[in-house]
C-alpha positions as CSV (number, residue, x, y, z in Angstrom):
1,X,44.6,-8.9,23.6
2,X,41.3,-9.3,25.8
3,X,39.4,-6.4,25.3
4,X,35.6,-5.6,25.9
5,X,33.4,-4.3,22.9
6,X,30.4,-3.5,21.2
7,X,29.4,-4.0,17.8
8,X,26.1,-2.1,18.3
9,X,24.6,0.5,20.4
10,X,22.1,-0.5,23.4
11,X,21.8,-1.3,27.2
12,X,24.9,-2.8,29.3
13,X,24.5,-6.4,27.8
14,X,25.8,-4.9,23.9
15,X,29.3,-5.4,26.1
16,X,31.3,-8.8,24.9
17,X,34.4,-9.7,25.8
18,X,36.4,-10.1,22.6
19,X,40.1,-11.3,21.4
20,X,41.4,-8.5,19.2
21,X,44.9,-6.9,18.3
22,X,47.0,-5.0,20.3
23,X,46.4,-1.3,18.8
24,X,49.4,0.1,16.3
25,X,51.5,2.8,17.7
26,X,51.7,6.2,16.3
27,X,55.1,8.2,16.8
28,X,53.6,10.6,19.1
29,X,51.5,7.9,20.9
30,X,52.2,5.8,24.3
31,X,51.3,1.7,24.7
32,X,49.7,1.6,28.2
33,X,49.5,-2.6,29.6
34,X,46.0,-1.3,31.3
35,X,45.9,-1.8,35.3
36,X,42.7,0.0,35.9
37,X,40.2,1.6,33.8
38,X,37.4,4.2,34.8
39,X,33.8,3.4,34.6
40,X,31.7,6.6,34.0
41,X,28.1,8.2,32.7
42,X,30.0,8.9,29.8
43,X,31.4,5.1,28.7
44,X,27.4,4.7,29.4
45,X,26.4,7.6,27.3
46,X,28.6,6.0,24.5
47,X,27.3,2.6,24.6
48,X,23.5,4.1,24.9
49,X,24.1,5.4,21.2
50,X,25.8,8.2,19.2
51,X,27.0,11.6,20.2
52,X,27.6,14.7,17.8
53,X,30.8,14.1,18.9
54,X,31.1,10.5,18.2
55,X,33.2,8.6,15.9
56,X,31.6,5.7,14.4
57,X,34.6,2.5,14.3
58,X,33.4,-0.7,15.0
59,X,33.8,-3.0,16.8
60,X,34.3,0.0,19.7
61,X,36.1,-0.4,22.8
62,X,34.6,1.8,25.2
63,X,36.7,3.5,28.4
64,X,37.1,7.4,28.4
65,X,40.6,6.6,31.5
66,X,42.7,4.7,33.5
67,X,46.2,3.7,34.3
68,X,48.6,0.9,33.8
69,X,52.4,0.6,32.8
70,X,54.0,1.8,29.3
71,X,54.8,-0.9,27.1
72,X,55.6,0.6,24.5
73,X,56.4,4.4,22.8
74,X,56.3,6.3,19.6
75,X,59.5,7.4,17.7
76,X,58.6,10.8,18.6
77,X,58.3,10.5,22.8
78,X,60.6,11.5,24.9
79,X,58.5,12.1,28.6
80,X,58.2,8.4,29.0
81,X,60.0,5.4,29.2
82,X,59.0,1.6,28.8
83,X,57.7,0.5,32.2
84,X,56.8,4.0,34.2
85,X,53.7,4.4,36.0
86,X,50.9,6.3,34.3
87,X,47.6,7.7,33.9
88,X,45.4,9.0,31.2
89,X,42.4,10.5,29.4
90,X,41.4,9.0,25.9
91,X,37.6,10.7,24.6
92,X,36.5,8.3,22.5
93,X,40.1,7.0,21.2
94,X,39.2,5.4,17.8
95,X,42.2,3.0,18.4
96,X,40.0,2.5,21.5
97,X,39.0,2.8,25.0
98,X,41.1,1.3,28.2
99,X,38.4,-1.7,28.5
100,X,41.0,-3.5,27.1
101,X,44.7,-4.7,28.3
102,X,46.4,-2.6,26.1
103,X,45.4,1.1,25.1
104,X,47.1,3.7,22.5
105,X,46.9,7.2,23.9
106,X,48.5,10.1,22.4
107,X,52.0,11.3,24.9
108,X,50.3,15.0,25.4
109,X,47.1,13.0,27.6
110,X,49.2,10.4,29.7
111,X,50.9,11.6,33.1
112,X,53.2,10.0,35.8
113,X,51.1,8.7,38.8
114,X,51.6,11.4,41.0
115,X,53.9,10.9,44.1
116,X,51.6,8.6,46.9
117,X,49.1,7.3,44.8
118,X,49.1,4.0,43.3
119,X,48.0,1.8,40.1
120,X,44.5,1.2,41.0
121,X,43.9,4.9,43.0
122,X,45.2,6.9,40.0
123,X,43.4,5.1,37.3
124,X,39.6,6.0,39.0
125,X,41.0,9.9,39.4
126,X,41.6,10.9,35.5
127,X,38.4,12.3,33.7
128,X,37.0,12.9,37.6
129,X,40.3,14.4,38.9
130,X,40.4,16.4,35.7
131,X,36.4,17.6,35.6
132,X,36.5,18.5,39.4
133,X,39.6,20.3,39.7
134,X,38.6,22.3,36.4
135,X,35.3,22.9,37.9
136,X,36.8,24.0,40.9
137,X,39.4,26.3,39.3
138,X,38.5,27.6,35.9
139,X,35.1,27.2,35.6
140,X,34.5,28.9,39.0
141,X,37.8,30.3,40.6
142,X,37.3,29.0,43.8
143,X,38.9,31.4,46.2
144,X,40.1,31.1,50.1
145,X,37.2,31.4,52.3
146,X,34.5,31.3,50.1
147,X,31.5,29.4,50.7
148,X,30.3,26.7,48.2
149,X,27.8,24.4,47.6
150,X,28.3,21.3,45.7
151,X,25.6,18.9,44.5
152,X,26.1,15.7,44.0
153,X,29.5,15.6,46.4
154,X,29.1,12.0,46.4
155,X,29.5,10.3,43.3
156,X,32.7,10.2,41.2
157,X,33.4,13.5,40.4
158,X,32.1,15.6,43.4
159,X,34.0,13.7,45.9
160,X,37.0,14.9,44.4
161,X,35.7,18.4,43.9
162,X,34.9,18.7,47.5
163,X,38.5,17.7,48.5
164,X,39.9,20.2,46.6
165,X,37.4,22.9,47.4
166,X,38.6,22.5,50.6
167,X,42.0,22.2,49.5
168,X,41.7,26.1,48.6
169,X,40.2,27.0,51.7
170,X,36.9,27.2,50.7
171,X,33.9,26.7,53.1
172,X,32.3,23.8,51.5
173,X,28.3,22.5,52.1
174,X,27.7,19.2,50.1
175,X,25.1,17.3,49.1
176,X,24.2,13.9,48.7
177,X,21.5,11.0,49.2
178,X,20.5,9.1,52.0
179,X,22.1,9.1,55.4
180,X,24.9,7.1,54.1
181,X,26.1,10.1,51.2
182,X,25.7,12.4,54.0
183,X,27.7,10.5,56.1
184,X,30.0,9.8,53.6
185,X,31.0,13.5,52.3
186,X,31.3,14.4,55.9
187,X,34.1,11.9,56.3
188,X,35.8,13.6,52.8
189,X,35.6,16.7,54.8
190,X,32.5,18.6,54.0
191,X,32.0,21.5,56.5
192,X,27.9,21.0,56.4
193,X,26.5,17.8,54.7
194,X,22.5,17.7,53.7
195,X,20.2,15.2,52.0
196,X,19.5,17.0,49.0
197,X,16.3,15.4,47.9
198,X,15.0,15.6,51.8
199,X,16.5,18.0,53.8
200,X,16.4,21.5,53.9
201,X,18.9,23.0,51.5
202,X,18.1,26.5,52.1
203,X,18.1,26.5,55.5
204,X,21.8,25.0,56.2
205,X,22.6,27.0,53.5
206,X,22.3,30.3,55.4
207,X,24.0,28.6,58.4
208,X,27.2,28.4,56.8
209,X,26.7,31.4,54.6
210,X,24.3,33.8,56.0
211,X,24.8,36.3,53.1
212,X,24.5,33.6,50.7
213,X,26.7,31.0,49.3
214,X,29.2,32.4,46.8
215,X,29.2,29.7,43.9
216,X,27.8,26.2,43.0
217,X,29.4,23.0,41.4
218,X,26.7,20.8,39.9
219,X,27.2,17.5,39.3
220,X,23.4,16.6,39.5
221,X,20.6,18.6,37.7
222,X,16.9,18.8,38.1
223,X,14.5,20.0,41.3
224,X,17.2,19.6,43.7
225,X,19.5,21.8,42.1
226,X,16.8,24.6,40.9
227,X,16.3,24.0,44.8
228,X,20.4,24.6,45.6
229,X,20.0,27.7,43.4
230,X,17.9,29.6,45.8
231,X,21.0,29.6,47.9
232,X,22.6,32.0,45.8
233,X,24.0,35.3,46.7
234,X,23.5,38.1,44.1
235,X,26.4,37.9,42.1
236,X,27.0,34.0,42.8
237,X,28.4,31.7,40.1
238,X,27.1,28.8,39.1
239,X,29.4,25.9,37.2
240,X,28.7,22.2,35.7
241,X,29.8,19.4,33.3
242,X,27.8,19.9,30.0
243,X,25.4,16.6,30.1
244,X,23.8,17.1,33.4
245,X,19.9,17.2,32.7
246,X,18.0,18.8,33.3
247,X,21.0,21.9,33.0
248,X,19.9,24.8,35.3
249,X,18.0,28.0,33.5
250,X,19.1,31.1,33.5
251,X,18.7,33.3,36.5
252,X,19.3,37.5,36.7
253,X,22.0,38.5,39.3
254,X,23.9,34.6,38.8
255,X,26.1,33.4,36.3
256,X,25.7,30.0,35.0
257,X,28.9,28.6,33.2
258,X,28.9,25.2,31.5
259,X,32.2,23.3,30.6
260,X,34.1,20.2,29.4
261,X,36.9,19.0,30.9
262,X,40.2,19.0,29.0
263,X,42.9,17.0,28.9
264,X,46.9,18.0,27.6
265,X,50.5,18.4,29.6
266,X,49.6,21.3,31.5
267,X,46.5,19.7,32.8
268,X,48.0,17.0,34.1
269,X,50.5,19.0,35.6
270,X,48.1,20.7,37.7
271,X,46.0,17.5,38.4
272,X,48.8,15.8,40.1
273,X,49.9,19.0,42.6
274,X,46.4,19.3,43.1
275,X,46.3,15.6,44.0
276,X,49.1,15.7,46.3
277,X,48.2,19.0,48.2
278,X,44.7,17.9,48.7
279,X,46.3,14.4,50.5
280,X,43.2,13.7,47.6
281,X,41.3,10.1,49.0
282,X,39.9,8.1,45.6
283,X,36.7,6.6,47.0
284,X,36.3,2.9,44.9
285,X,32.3,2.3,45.1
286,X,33.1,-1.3,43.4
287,X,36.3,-2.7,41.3
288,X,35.3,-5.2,39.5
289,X,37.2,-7.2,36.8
290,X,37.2,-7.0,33.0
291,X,35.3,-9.7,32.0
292,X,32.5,-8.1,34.5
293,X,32.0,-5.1,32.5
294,X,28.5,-5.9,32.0
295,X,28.0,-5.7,36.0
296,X,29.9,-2.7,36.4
297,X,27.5,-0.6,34.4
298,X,24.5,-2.2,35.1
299,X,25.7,-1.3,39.0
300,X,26.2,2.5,37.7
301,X,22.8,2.2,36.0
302,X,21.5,1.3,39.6
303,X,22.2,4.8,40.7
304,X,23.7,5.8,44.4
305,X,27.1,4.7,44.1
306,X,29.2,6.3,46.3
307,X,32.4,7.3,44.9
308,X,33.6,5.3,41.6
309,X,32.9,2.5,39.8
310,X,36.5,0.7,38.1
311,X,37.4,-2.3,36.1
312,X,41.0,-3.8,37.4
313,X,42.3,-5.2,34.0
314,X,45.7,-6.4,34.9
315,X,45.4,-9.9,36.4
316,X,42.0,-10.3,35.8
């Protein structure tokens, strides 16, 4: 199979396309035929160099998600069926990463493609479906007519979280960069949209919530959001992937809660009624194809992509 690699750590040109086998199958595994893989920070993170978390297997096949059709599945499976529809989330698979036209994912992170969305949507919407909608629910138990400010509601994984802030009832002020993220999260439904390296954060901030907003999603660290902070009610709630940096400090009267998205059947299960109450809209920033991997991150390296960055792999 055609598969992209890297036999070393480094910048966006370590990534070669390579001929390599078709990974074995495990009984409690899934073969996906890749249709569309995500393109992340965190397939950039792991190409930069080493994690605590990471495994060392060489050459790696980076790829964290995506979607395609099974081709194949383990003794063991029973959900799925040679040719259904899926996506699915795959952390550093050491059978490797979805850069590739065939992936082995274990059964328990691999889900239908939820009713309405296709191929190409569903296979940008794993990981960032997953880290937005657990942002959005666990990390900060959204409720009905609160009022929320999320930072960074343009990229990836906050314009999914703004849909289904929304999709909860919340009152939702977003923030982006330049006119066109502002204009952009407007379109995805934000209530108030502000520039939030220019504009006045604190100030449209008290025009939605005069009180104070109640909580925070953070997809973006730094000024802006010490900045965002100052927004806060007493007793707000503060929530955001761990690898933002600079990660907000600690603040008396807030609560600051960091978290990792997870993946398994119930997650998934949530993920696609979440996706299909929120009528959820998959922003693609740029598709490009597999033997273009090298672009794709050096466009994410770029900064100000508006929505997400993919690789189509089938066809390509």
């Amino acid at each position: 199979m055609r598969a992209v690699a890297i036999d070393r750590y480094g910048g966006p040109s370590v990534l070669e396309v390579r001929a390599l086998p078709v990974p074995e199958l495990a009984a409690n595994e899934v073969l996906i035929a890749v249709n569309t893989a995500g393109v992340g920070t965190w397939d950039a993170f792991m190409r930069a160099g080493p994690s605590e978390s990471s495994q060392e297997h060489w050459p790696k096949i980076l790829g964290t998600d995506g979607s395609g059709i099974i081709a194949a599945v383990g003794s063991r499976v029973r959900r799925f069926h040679v040719g259904n529809q899926v996506f699915a989330y795959g952390y550093d698979n050491p059978k490797g990463g979805f850069y590739s036209e065939y992936v082995a994912v274990p059964a328990m992170n691999v889900a239908r493609v939820p009713a309405g969305f296709d191929l190409g949507n569903a296979g940008a919407a794993t990981a960032t479906g997953l880290t937005a909608l657990q942002g959005i629910d666990d990390a900060l138990e959204l409720k009905r007519d609160e009022a929320i400010l999320i930072h960074g509601a343009s990229g990836s994984v906050g314009s999914l979280a703004l849909q289904f802030a929304k999709a909860r009832g919340a009152r939702v002020l977003a923030t982006a960069s330049g006119r066109d993220g502002v204009s952009f999260v407007r379109r995805l439904g934000a209530d108030l949209s502000v520039d939030g390296k220019r504009d006045d954060i604190e100030a449209v901030a008290r025009a939605l919530a005069p009180d104070g907003i109640d909580a925070i999603l953070a997809f973006v660290g730094g000024p802006s959001l010490t900045r965002c902070l100052s927004t806060l009610r007493r007793g707000g709630r503060v929530a955001h992937p761990n690898g933002i940096a600079p990660a907000p400090r600690k603040r008396r009267g807030i609560s600051i809660t960091a978290y990792d998205a997870e993946a398994g059947i119930q997650q998934f299960e949530r993920l696609d009624r979440a996706m299909r109450q929120a009528r959820l809209q998959i922003p693609i920033a740029k598709a490009y194809t597999l033997a273009n991997a090298v672009l794709a991150h050096k466009r994410l390296a770029a900064g100000h992509v508006l929505g997400k960055v993919v690789l189509r792999v089938a066809g390509s």
